[in-house]
C-alpha positions in Angstrom: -11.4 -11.6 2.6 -13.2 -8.7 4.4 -11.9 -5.3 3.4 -13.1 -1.5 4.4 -11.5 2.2 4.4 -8.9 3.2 7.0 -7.5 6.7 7.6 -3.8 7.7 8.0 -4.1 7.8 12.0 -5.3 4.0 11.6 -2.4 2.8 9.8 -0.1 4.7 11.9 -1.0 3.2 15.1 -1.0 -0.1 13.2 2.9 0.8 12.3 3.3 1.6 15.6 2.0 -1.6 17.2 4.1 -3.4 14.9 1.7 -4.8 12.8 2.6 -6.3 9.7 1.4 -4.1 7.3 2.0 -3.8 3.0 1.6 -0.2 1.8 0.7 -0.4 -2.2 1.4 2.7 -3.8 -0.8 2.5 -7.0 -0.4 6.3 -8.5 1.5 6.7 -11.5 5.7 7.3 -11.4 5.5 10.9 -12.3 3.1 11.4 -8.7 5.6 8.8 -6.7 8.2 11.3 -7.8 6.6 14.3 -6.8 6.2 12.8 -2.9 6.2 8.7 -1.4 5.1 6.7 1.2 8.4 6.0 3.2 7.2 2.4 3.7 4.9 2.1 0.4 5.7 0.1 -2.5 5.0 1.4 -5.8 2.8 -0.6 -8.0 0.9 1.7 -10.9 -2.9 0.6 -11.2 -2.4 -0.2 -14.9 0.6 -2.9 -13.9 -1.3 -4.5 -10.7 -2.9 -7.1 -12.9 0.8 -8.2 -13.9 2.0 -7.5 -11.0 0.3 -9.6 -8.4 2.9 -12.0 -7.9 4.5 -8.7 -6.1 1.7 -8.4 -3.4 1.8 -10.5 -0.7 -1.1 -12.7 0.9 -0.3 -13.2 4.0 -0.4 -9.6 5.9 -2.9 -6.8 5.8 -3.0 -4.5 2.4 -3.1 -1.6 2.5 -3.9 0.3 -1.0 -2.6 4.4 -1.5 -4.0 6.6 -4.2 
């Protein structure tokens, strides 16, 4: 599966075209708390190795640190 880096501006025209797009969060609670992605689900790095079940296969990911 081919991946690369995109900036902010490319995933919000992605949004805005309707794209089906999964926003994973992986920072720690105490930095979710402090600001989040309005769209972004909140996985911490630690917990993404028992948490892949969580992450979905079928659309574009895109990871937030």
């Amino acid at each position: 599966m081919p991946y690369g880096e995109v900036d902010p501006a490319e995933v919000k025209a992605r949004l805005a075209h309707g794209e089906d797009v999964f926003l994973l969060d992986v920072r720690e609670p105490d930095e979710v708390e402090a600001w989040s992605y309005p769209i972004g689900v909140n996985i911490p790095l630690g917990q993404l190795g028992d948490r892949l079940d969580e992450v979905p296969r079928d659309v574009t990911i895109v990871v937030a640190c």
